[in-house]
C-alpha positions as CSV (number, residue, x, y, z in Angstrom):
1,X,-14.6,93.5,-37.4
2,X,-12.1,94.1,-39.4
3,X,-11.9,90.4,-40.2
4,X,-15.5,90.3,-41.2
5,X,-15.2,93.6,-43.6
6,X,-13.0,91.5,-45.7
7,X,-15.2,89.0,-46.3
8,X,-14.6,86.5,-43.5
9,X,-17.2,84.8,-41.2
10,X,-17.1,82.5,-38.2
11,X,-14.0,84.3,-36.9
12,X,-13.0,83.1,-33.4
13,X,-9.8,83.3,-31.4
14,X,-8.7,79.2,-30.7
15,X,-5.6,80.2,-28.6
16,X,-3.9,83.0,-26.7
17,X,-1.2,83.3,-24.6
18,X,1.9,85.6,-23.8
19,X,4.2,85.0,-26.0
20,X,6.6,87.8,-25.0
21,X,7.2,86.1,-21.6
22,X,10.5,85.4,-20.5
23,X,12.0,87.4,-24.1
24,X,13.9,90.3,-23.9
25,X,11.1,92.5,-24.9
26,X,9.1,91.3,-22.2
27,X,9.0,94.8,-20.5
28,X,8.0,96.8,-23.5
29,X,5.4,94.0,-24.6
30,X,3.8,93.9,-20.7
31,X,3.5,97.7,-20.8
32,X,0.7,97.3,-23.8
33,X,-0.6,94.1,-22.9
34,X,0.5,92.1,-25.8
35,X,-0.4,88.7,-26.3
36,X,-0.2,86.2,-29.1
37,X,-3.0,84.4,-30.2
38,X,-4.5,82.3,-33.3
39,X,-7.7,82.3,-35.3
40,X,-9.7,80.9,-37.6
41,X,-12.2,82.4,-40.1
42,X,-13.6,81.0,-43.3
43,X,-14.6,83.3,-46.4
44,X,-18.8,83.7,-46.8
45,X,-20.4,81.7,-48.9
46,X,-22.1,84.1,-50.9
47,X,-23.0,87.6,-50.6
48,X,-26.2,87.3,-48.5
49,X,-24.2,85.4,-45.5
50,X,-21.9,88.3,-46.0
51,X,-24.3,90.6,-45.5
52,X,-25.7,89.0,-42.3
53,X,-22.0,88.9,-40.8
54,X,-22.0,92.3,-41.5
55,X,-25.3,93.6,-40.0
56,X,-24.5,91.1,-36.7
57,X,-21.3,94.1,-36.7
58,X,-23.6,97.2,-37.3
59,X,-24.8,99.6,-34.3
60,X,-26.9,102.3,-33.8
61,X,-25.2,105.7,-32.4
């Protein structure tokens, strides 16, 4: 979301994995279920597919 807000659509994550295995923070990174991961994003193109990124985000309460 957070992504998007800043101007950014198409985000995806394109890898995960746990990169605290086998470190000696291991414990303390299992404990919050940390993980490592990469992703892409491109910035709109103008402001209206900004706009639709943004109201794919917005919910009613």
């Amino acid at each position: 979301m957070v992504v998007v807000q800043a101007g950014f659509v198409d985000f995806e994550i394109t890898w995960r994995a746990d990169v605290f295995s086998g470190a000696p923070q291991e414990g303390s990174a299992a404990n919050f279920d940390t993980k490592g991961i990469n992703f892409r994003a491109r910035k709109a193109r103008n402001d209206d597919e900004w706009y639709a990124a943004m109201n794919e985000l917005s919910c009613e309460v």
